[in-house]
C-alpha positions in Angstrom: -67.2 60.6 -50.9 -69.4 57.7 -51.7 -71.9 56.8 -49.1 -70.3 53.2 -48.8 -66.9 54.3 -48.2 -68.5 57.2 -45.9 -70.1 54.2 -43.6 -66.9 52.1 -44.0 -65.2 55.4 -42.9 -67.7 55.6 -39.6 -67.0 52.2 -38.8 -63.3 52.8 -38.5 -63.5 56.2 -36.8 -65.3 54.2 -33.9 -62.8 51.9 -33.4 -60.4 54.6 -32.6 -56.7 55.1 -33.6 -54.5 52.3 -33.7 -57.3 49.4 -34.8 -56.3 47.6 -37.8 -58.3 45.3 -39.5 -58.9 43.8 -43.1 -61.9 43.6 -45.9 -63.4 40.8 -43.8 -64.3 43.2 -41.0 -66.7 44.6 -43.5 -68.0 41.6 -45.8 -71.3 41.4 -43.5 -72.0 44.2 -44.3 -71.0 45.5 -47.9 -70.0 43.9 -51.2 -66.6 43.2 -51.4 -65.6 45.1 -54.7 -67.2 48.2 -52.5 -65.2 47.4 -49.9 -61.8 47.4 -52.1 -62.9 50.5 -53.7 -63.2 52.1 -50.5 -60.1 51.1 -49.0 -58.1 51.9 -51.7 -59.8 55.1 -51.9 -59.3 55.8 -47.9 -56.0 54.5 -48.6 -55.0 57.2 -51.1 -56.6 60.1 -49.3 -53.8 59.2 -46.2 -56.9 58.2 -43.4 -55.6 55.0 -43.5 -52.2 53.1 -44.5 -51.8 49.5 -46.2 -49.9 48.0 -43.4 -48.9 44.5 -45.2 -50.8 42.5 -47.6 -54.6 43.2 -46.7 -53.6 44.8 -43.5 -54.8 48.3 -43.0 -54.8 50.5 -40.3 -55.9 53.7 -38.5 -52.8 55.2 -37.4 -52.1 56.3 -34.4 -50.5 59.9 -34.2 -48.3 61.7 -31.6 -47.5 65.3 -31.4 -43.8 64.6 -31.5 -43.4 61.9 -33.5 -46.7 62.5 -35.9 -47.4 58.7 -37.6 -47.0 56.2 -35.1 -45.8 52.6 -36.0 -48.6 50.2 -36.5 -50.2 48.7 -33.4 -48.7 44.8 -33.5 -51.0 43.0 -31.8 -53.6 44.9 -33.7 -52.5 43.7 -36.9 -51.8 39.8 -35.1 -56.0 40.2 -34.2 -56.9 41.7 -37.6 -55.1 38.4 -39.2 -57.4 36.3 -36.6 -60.3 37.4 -37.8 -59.7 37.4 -41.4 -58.6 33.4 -41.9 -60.8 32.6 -38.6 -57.5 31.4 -36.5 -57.5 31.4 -32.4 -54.4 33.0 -31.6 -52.2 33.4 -28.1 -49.3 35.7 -27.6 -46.1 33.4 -26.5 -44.8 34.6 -23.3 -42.0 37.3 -24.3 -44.8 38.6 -26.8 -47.5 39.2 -23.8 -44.7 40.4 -21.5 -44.4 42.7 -23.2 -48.6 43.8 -24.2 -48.7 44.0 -20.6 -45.7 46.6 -20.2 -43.5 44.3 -17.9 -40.7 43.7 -20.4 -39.6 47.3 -22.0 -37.7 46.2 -24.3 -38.8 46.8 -27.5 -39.4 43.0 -29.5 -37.8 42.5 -33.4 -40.4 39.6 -32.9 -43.5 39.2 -32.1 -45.1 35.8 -31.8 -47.9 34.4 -31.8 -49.1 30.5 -31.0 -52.3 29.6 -33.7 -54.3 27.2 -34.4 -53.8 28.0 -38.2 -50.2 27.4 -40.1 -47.1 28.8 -39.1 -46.4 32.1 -40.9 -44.2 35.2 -41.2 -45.1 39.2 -42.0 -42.8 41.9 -41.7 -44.2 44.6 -40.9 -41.8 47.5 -40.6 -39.2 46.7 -39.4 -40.2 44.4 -36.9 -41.4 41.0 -37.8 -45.2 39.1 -36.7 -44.8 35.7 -36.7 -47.5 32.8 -36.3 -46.5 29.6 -35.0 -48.8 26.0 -35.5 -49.4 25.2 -32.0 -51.7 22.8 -29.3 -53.6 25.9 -27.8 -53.7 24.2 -24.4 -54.3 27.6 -22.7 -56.9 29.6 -24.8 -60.0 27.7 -23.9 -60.4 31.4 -22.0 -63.2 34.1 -22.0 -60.9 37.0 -21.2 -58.2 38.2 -23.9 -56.6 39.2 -20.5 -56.6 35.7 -18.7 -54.9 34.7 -22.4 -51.9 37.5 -21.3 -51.5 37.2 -18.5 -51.0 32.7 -17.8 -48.3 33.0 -20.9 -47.0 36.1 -19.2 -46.6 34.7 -15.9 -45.8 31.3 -17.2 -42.7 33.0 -19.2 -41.7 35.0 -16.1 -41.1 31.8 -13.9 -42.7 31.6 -10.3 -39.3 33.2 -9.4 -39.2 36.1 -11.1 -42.8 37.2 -10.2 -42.1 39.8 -7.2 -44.3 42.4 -5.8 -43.4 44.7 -8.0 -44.6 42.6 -11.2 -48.0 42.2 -9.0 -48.3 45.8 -8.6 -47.6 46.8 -12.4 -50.0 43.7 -13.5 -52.8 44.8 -10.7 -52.5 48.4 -12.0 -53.4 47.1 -15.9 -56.4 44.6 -14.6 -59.6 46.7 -15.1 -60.8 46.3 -10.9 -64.3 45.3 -12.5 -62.8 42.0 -14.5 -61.2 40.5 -11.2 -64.2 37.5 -10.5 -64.3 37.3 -13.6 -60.7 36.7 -14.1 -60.6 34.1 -11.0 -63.4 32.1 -12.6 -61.3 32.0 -15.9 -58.1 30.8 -15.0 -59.5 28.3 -12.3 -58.3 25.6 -14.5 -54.5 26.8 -14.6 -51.3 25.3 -12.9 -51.8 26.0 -9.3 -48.6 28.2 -8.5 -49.9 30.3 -11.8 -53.3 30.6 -10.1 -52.0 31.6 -6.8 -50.3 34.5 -8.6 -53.6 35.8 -10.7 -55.2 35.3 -7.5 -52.7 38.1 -6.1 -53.2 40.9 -9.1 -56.9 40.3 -8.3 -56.9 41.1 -4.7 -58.2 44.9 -3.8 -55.6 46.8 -2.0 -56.4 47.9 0.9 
């Protein structure tokens, strides 16, 4: 193996199963024809699959099922990064990153700063869609789930067993934080983030 593609390799192995990313991840760093060489190289050796044009991954593996499908949202960041677009999950989308909706989306969406576009990946679809990105002037990736998540859900539909499941994924240590972020939020949306981040007692 060729040092480059050894480092390249080191890079990936420390983001973990399930990261996806692209040759821009790497461009700092290493020249790009290196970088090509080394992902088609990683590519053919089956460490990592071609996910959709300039998408790869690391996949994930299960016991039962071996190869995993490719992490969604992972792909939707890795996009981010590579045309330098702020993205926001719509509503279903980050009802569904945060494990309140189970079923299982055909579509995933995304609202972006950048043009409106289509991948298929699989056999699901990632879509982009041109938007006024009124809600990600935010610090946390989680305050950017969880106002679209809530906002989709409807004041109505947020009982205390959506608090529960949505206290249970907030990391305890992120809660001020969190409060600071979404200060600026419709109030009846605040009042609920304001309920995920209080400590049980």
């Amino acid at each position: 193996m060729q040092p480059i593609e050894q480092k390249i390799l080191s890079r990936i192995y420390g983001r973990g199963r399930g990261w996806a990313f692209t040759k821009t991840d790497f461009v700092t760093d290493f020249g790009e024809a290196n970088i090509h060489k080394a992902l088609s190289a990683l590519t053919k050796a089956g460490t990592i699959r071609r996910v959709c044009l300039g998408v790869y991954d690391y996949p994930r593996q299960s016991e039962l099922l071996g190869q995993l499908s490719p992490d969604i949202d992972q792909v939707a960041q890795a996009l981010a990064r590579k045309f330098n677009w702020r993205i926001q999950p719509s509503g279903d989308t980050a009802l569904n990153l945060l494990g309140v909706s189970t079923q299982v989306p055909g579509k995933w969406l995304y609202l972006s700063d950048g043009p409106s576009r289509r991948y298929a990946i699989g056999e699901q679809e990632l879509a982009f869609r041109k938007a006024a990105l009124k809600d990600t002037g935010f610090a946390l990736r989680e305050s950017g789930l969880l106002v679209p998540a809530i906002k989709a859900l409807g004041k109505e539909h947020v009982d205390a067993a959506v608090i529960e499941k949505l206290r249970q994924w907030l990391d305890p240590k992120l809660r001020t934080r969190l409060l600071r972020d979404t200060r600026m939020v419709a109030g009846w949306i605040y009042e609920i983030i304001k309920q995920i981040s209080e400590e049980r007692a």
